[in-house]
N, C-alpha and C positions, 0 to 999 in steps of 0.2 A: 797659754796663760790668759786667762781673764781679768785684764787693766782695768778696775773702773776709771768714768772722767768725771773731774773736779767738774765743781758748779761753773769755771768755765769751759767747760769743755777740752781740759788739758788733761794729759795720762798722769797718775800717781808714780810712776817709770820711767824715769828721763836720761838715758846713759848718753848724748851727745846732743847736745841742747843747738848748737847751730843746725844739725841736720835735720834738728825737729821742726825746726822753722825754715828753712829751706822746705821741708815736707809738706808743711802748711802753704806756703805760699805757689808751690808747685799745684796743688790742689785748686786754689784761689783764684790761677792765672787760667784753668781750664774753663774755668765758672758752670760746673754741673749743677743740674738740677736737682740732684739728691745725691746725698751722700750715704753711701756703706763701708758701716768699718767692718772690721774682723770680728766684732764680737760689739753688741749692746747694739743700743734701737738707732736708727737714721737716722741724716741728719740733713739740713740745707744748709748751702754756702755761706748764709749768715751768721750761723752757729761759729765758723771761722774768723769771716771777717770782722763779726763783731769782738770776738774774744783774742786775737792775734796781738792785740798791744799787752794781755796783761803774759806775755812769753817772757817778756824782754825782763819783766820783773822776777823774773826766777832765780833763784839762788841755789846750784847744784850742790853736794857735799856729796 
C-alpha cells in the first residue's frame, strides 16, 4: 500500500498512534543520516525531529 505523507511528514494511516511515535522516536534516537521509507522520496532526520510534536496533536476515529 502506498501511504502518502501529510505536509508534516505523518502517514494519512494511523491504526496505533503510541506505536507510531514510539516508531519515530526509535528512528530519532539512532540519528541516521538519511532516511528510507517503504515507499516515497528520502528523508533526513530533521524531517522527524522537526515534525514529532505535531503527533501528539492527532485525533484518531
Amino acid at each position: 500500500m502506498n501511504i502518502p505523507l501529510s505536509f508534516h511528514k505523518v502517514s494519512f494511516v494511523i491504526e496505533n498512534l503510541s506505536s507510531y511515535i514510539r516508531s519515530w522516536q526509535k528512528i530519532i534516537e539512532l540519528k541516521p543520516l538519511v532516511i528510507y521509507p517503504g515507499h516515497g522520496k528520502t528523508m533526513k532526520i530533521s524531517d522527524l525531529t522537526d515534525n514529532i510534536i505535531y503527533l501528539s496533536k492527532i485525533s484518531l476515529k
